[in-house]
C-alpha positions as CSV (number, residue, x, y, z in Angstrom):
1,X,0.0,0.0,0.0
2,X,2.9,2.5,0.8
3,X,4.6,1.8,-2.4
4,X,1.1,2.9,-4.5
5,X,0.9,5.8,-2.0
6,X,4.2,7.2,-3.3
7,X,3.5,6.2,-6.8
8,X,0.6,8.1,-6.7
9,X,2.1,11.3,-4.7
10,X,5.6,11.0,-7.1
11,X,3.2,11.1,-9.9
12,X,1.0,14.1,-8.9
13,X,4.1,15.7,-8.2
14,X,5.2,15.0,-11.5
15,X,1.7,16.3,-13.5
16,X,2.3,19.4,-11.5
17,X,5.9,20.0,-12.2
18,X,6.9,18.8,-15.3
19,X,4.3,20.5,-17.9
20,X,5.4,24.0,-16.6
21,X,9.4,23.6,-16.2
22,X,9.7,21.7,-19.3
23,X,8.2,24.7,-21.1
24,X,10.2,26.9,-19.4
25,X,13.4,25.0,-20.5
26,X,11.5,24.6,-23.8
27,X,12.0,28.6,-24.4
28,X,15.2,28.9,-22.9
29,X,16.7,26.7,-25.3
30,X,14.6,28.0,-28.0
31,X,16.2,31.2,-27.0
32,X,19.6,29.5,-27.0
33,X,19.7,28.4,-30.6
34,X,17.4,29.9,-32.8
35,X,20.5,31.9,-33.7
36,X,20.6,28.9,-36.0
37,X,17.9,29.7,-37.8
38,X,18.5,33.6,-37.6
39,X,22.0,32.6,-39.4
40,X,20.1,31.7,-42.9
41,X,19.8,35.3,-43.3
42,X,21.3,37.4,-40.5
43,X,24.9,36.0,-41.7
44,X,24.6,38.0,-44.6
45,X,23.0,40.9,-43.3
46,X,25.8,42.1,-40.4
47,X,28.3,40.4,-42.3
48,X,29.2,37.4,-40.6
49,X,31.5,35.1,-42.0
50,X,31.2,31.0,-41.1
51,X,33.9,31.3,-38.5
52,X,32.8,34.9,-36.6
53,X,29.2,33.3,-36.6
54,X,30.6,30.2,-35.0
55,X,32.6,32.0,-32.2
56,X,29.3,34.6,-31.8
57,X,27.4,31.7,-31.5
58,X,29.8,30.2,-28.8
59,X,30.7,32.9,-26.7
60,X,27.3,32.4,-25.1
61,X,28.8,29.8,-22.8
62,X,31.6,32.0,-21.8
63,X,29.1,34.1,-20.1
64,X,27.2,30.9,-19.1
65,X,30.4,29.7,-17.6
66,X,31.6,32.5,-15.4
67,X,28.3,33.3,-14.0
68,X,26.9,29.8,-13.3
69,X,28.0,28.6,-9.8
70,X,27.5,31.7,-8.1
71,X,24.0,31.6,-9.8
72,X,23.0,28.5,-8.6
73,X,24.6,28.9,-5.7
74,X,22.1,32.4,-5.4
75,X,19.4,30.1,-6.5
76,X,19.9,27.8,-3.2
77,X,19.8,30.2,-0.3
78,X,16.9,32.7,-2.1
79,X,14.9,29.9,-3.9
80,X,13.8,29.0,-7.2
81,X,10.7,30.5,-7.5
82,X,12.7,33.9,-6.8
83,X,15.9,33.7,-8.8
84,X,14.1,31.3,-11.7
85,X,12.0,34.4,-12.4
86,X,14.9,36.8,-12.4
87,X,17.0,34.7,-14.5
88,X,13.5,34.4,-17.3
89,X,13.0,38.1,-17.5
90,X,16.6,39.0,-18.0
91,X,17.3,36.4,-20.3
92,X,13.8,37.4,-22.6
93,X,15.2,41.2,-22.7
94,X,18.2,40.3,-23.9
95,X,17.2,37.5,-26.5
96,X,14.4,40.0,-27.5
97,X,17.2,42.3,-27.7
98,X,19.2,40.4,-30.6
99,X,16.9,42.1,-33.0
100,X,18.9,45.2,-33.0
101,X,22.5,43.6,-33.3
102,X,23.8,45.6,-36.7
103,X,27.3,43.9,-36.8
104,X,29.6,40.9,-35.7
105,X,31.1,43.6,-32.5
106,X,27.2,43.8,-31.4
107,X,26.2,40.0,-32.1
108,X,29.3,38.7,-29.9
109,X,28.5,41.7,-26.8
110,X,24.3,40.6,-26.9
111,X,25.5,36.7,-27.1
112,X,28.0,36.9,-24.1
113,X,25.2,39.2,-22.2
114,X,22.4,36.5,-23.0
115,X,24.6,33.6,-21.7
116,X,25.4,35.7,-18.4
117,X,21.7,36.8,-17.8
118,X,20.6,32.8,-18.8
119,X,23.7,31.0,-16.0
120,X,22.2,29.2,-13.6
121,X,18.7,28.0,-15.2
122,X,19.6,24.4,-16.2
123,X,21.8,23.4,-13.5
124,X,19.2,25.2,-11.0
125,X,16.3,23.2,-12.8
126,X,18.3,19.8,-12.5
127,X,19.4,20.7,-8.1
128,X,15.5,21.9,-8.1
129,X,14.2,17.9,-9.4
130,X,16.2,16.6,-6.8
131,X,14.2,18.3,-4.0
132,X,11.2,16.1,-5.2
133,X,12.3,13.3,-7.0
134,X,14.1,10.3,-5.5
135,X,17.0,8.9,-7.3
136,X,15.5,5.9,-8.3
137,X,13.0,8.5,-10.5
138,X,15.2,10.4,-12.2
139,X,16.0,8.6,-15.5
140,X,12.4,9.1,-16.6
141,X,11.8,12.5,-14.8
142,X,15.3,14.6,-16.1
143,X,14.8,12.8,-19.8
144,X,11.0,14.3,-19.4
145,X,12.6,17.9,-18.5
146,X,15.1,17.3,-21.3
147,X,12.6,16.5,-23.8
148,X,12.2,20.1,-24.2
149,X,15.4,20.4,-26.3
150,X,14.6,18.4,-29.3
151,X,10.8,19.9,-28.7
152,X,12.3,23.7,-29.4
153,X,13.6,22.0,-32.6
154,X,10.1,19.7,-33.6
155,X,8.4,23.2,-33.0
156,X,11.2,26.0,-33.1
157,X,12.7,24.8,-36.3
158,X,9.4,25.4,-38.5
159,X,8.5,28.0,-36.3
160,X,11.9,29.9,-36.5
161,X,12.3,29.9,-40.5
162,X,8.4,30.5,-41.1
163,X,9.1,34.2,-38.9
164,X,12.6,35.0,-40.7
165,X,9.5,35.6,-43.4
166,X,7.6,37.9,-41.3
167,X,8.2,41.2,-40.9
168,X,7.1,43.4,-37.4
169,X,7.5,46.8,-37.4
170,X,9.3,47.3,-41.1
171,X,12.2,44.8,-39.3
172,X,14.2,42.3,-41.3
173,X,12.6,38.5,-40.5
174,X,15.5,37.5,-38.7
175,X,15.3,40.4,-36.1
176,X,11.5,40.0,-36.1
177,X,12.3,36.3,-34.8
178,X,14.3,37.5,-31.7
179,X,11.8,40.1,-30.8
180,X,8.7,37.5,-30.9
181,X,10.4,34.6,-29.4
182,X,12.3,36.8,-26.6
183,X,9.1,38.2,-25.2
184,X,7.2,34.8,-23.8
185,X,10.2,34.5,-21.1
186,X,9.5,37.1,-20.3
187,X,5.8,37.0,-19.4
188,X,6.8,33.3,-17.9
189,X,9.2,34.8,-15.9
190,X,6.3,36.9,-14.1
191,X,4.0,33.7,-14.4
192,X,6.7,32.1,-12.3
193,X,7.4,34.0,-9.1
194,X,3.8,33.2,-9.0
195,X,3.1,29.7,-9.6
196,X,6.9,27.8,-8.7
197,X,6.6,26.0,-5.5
198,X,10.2,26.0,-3.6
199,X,10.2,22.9,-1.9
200,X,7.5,20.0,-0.6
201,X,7.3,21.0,2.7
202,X,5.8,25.2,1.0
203,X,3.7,23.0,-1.0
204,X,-0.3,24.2,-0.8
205,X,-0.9,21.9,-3.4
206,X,0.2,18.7,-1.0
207,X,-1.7,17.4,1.8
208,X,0.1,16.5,4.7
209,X,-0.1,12.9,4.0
210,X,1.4,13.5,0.6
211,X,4.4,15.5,1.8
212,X,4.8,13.1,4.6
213,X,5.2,10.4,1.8
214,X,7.1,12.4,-0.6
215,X,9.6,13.2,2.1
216,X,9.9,9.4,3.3
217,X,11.0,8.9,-0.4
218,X,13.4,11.2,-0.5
219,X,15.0,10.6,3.2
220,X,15.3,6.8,1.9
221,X,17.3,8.1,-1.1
222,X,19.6,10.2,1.0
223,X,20.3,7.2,3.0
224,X,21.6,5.2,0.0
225,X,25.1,5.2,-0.6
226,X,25.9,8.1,2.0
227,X,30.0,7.1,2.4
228,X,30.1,8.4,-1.5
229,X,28.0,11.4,-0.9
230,X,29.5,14.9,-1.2
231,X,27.5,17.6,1.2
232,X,29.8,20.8,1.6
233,X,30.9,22.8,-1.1
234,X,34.7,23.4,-0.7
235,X,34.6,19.1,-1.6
236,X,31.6,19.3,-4.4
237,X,34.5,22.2,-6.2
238,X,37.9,20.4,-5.2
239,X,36.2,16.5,-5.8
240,X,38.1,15.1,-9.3
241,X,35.2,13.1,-9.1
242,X,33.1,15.9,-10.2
243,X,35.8,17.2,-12.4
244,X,35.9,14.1,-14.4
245,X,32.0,14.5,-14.5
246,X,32.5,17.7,-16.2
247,X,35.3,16.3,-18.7
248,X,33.3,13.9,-19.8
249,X,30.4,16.1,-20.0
250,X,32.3,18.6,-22.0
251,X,32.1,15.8,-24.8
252,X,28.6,15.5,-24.6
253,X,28.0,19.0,-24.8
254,X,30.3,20.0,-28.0
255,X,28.1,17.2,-30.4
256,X,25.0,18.7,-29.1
257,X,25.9,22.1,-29.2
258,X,27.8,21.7,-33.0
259,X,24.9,20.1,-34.2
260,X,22.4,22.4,-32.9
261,X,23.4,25.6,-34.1
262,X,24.7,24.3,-37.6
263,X,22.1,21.6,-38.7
264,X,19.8,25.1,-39.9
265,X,22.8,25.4,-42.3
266,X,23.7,21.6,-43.0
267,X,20.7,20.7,-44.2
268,X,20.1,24.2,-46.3
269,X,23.5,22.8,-47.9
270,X,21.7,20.1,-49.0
271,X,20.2,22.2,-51.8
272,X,17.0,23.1,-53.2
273,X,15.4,24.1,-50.0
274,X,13.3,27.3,-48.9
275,X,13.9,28.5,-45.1
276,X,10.8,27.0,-44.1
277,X,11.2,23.8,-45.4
278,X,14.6,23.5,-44.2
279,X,13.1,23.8,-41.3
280,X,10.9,21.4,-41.2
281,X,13.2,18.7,-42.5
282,X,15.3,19.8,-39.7
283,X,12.7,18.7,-37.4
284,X,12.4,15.4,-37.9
285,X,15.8,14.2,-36.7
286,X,14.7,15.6,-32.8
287,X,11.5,14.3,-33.5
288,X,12.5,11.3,-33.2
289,X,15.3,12.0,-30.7
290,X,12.2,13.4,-28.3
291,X,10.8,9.5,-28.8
292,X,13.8,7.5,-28.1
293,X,14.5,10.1,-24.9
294,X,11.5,9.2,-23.1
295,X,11.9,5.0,-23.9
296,X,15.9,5.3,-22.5
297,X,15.0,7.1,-19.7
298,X,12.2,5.0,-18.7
299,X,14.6,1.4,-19.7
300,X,17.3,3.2,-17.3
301,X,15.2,3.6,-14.4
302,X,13.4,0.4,-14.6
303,X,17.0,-1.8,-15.3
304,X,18.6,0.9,-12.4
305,X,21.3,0.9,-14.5
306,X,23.3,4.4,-15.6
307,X,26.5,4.1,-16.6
308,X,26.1,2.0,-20.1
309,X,22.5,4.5,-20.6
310,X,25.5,7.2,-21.2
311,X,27.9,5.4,-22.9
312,X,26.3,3.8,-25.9
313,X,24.2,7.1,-27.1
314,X,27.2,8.4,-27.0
315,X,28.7,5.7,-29.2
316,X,25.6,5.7,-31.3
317,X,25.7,10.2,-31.9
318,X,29.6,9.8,-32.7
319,X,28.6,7.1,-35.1
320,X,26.1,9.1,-36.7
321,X,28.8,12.2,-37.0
322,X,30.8,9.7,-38.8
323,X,28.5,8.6,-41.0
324,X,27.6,11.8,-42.4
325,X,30.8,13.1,-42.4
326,X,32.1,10.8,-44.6
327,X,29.1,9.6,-47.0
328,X,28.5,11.8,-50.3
329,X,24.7,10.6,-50.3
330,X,22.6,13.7,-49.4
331,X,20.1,10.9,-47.7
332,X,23.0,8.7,-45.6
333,X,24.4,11.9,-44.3
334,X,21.0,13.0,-43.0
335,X,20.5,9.9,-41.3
336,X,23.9,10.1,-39.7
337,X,22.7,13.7,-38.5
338,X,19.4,12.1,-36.9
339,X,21.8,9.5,-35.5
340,X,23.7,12.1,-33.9
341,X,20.5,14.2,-32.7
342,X,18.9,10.8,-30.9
343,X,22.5,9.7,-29.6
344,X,23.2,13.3,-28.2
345,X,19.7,14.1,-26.7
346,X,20.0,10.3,-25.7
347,X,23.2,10.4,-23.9
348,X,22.9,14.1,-22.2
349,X,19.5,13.7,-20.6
350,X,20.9,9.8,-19.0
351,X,24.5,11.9,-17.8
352,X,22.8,13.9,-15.1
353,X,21.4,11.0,-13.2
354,X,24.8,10.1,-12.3
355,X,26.2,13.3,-10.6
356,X,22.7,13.9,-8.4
357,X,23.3,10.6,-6.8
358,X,26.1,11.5,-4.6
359,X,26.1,15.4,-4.5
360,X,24.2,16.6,-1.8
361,X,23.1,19.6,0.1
362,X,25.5,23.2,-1.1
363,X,27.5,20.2,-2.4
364,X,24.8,19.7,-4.9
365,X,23.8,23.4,-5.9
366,X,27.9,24.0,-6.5
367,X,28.6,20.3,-7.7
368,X,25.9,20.6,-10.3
369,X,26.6,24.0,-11.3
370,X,30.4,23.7,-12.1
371,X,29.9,20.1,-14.1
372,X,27.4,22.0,-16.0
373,X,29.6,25.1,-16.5
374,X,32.7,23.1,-17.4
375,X,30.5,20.7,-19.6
376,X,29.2,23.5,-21.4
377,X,32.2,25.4,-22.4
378,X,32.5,22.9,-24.9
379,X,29.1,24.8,-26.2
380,X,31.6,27.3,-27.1
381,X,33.7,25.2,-28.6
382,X,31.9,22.6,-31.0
383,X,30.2,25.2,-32.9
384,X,33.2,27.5,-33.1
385,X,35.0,24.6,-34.4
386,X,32.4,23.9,-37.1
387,X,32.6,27.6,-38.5
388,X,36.4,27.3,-38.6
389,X,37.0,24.1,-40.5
390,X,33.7,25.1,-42.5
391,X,35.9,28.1,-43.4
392,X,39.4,26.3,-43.9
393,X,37.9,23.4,-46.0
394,X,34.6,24.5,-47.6
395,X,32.4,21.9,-45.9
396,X,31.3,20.6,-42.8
397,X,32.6,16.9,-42.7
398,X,35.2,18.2,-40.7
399,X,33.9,19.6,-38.2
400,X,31.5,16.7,-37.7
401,X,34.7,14.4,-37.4
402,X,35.5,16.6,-34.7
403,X,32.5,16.4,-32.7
404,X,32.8,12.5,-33.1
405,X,36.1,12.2,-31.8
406,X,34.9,14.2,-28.7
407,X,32.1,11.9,-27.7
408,X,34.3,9.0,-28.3
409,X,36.5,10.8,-25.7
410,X,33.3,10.9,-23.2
411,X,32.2,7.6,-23.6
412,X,35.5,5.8,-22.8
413,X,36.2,8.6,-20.3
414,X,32.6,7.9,-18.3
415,X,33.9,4.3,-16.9
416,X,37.1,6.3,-15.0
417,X,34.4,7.9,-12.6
418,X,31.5,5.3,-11.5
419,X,33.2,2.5,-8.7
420,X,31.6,-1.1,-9.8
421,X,28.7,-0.8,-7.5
422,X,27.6,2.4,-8.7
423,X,27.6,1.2,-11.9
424,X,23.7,-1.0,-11.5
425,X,22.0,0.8,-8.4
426,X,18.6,-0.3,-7.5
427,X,16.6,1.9,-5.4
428,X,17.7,2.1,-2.2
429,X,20.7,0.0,-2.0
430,X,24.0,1.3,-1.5
């Protein structure tokens, strides 16, 4: 009976939850790469050239990076609901802003500014899950948070081109874009500081009962494994466990990141393509990457295994990378892309079960933050790499041999940093 109670309180938990943070992660990232889009004709109308677009597009994470352990750091002593809604409405001014960016000086200030004002959501929304969700839950619950990256593309992608069309205000269709899709963070930002709940125990939405069960969930998970747990965050920052975390995060990061804000462009390359049906075509590879998302995380939490739920997508995106890189059929190296946009998706949404289950506490809000931060520096680097050997060599295969090699670096990196019993947890055992 006490295992349906929980069931049923995990899952109401989950109804309430998930629907609203995934869309907020939904326009974050929307916000994050429909520079892709924007690059089918801003490129040309600032004067960008493959390689400045590449490092504009990159030096996002800079900003990201120096800003995102103090942020989440901020977000744990004032509170989600609080520094979630700060972070929304500064990051929704600033991508609005992008519609008035007249040349490459402009375009790398407003990208550094956005990845600043954005530090501190994702790793804040992934400490956030573990205040409600047990580690034997997370597979399933951090894929269903995830899902909202290949969702920005399904919808973004056709969304994105059809406004580079559309023209508010006598502005070019690109700008147009930035303006319309900047706005709604904004408004959810407000929406937000209203409607986020902190933790269970502020929870008017509960009963009693149902916090009572929820935190009897979560005290069993604490108790699981506690000699590996990390709680203070001087360990959490000097751990090399959590370095090697980030390392092979970085890996991760770079083929989602190189794919993201260049497959606009790949698959305009293709030829014969308006804007909006490039867009559309790009769609389909992160449809089906939303699919196979939900299935791994739901196989990893049901098996309890982690480790091998990073590894092969990992194997499978670099694969895919390969493929296309090296194929002169327009319809093999598409399919290598959609290998590498399930693989990706795949392999970052199954990663960040692994760190949560032994950072805890300011250990956890630091921890998370600087694996993310680390990781994502390499979202600097994989689509500045892209523009540069797209620039030295007139096409893109080399750049996707990079992004490859780096998540065959991650995936035989990932065994260095989970001890044998970690490596097939079941709920609750240590």
């Amino acid at each position: 009976m006490q295992a349906l109670d929980e069931a049923r309180v995990l899952r109401k938990v989950a109804l309430r939850l998930l629907p609203f943070i995934g869309l907020l992660y939904f326009v974050a990232y929307l916000d994050r790469v429909n520079v892709g889009y924007a690059a089918l004709t801003m490129n040309a109308d600032i004067g960008l050239s493959a390689a400045a677009y590449g490092a504009g597009a990159g030096i996002f994470f800079l900003g990201y990076f120096l800003f995102e352990v103090p942020s989440n750091l901020i977000l744990e002593k004032v509170g989600a609901r609080r520094w979630i809604a700060r972070i929304m409405v500064s990051w929704g001014l600033l991508s609005a802003g992008m519609a008035l960016i007249d040349g490459p000086v402009a375009f790398y200030v407003v990208r550094f500014l956005l990845g600043v004002a954005e530090a501190g959501f994702f790793p804040g929304m992934i400490l956030y899950l573990t205040y409600w969700f047990p580690w034997s839950e997370r597979g399933r619950i951090v894929a269903a948070f995830m899902l909202a990256i290949p969702i920005s593309a399904v919808v973004g992608a056709p969304l994105s081109t059809a406004l580079l069309d559309v023209s508010v205000f006598g502005l070019a269709g690109w700008r147009t874009m930035f303006l319309l899709e900047g706005l709604p963070a904004v408004v959810l930002g407000v929406v937000v500081f209203f409607w986020m709940t902190d933790r269970p125990a502020a929870a008017a939405w509960l009963s009693d009962p149902e916090k009572a069960t929820l935190q009897q969930a979560l005290d069993r998970d604490h108790v699981a494994a506690e000699d590996s747990h990390l709680h203070s965050l001087r360990h959490a920052l000097t751990s090399p466990k959590v370095w090697k975390y980030a390392f092979v995060y970085f890996g991760a990061v770079m083929g989602s990141y190189g794919l993201g804000l260049w497959m606009p462009q790949i698959v305009k390359g293709f030829g014969g393509l308006t804007n909006q049906q490039t867009g559309l075509v790009t769609a389909v590879p992160y449809l089906l990457a939303a699919i196979a998302m939900l299935l791994w995380g739901r196989h990893a939490d049901r098996t309890g295994e982690r480790l091998w739920h990073f590894i092969l997508p990992a194997l499978l995106a670099a694969g895919g990378f390969l493929l296309a890189a090296t194929s002169r059929e327009t319809a093999v190296q598409f399919a290598g892309l959609a290998l590498g946009a399930i693989g990706v998706n795949g392999a970052c949404s199954a990663f960040w079960a692994l760190p949560t289950r032994f950072l805890r506490a300011s250990a956890a809000a630091g921890g998370i933050a600087l694996i993310n931060s680390v990781g994502n520096l390499a979202g600097y680097l994989g689509p500045y790499v892209m523009g540069f050997l797209r620039e030295r060599t007139g096409a893109y295969g080399a750049g996707l041999l990079a992004l490859s090699a780096a998540l065959v670096a991650s995936a035989l990196l990932a065994p260095a940093w989970s001890r044998r019993r970690s490596l097939a947890l079941t709920p609750g055992s240590v």
